[in-house]
N, C-alpha and C positions, 0 to 999 in steps of 0.2 A: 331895599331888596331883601328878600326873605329867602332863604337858603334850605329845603328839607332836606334833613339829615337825621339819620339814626343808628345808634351808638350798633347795630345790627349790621350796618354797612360796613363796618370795619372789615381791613384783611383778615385778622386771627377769626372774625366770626364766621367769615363766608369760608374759610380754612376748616374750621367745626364741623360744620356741614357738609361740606363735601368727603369729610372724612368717615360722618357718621352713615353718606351716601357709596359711600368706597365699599364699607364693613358691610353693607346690606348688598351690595351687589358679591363683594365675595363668597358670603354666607351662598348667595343664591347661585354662584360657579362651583363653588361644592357641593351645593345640594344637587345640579345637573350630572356632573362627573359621578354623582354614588349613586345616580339612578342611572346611568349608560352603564356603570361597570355591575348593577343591578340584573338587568337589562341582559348582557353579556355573558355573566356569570348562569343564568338562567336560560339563555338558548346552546352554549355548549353544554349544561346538564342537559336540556332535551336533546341534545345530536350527539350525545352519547348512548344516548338511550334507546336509540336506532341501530345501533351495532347489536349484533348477535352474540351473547355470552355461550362462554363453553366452559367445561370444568377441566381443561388439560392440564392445566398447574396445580388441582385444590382449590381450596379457600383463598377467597381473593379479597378479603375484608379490607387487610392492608393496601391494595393497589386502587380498592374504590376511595380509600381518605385519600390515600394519592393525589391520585384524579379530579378529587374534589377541592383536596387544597391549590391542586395547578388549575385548577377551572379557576378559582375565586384568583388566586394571582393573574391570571392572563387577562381576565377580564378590567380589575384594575389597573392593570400597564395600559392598556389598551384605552380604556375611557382617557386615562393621563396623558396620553400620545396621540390623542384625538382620530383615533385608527375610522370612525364610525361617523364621527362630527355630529351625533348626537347630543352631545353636552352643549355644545355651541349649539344648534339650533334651537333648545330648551330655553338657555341660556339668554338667547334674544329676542325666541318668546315672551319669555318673564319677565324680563329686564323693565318693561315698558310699566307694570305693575310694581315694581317696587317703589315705596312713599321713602321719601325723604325724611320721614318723621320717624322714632325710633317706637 
């Protein structure tokens, strides 16, 4: 009786592997999340851009970084907190295209 086996069927190898399949799929959960929070950060710039500016206060230099740093943080939380669950559908998109091979 002939037994095929190879030194590849081992646990610690197929353990390798999945690990090196883990590392590829999380790369690809964060590459989804910094395109939603991408995504996010770029249509609150457009719908602020809809409001109608006035000069009642002056120069408003400091209140547009403001704004623009609260844009880039809201958008971040948001992608992380799956507000949109565009990262997840990306995400399962993609999923299907990632190789197991490094």
């Amino acid at each position: 009786m002939r037994v095929n086996w190879s030194p590849g069927d081992l646990l610690p190898g197929k353990a390798e592997e999945l690990g090196r399949k883990s590392k590829a799929q999380e790369d690809l959960k964060d590459a989804a999340q910094q395109f939603e929070a991408l995504f996010l950060q770029i249509l609150l710039e457009e719908m602020r851009r809809t409001v109608p500016e006035n000069d009642l206060l002056g120069d408003r230099r400091a209140e547009k970084l403001f704004q623009s740093m609260l844009d880039q943080e809201l958008a971040l939380h948001s992608s992380q907190a799956q507000s949109l669950g565009l990262a997840k559908l990306i995400y399962e998109q993609m999923s299907r295209f990632v190789s197991d091979e490094d």
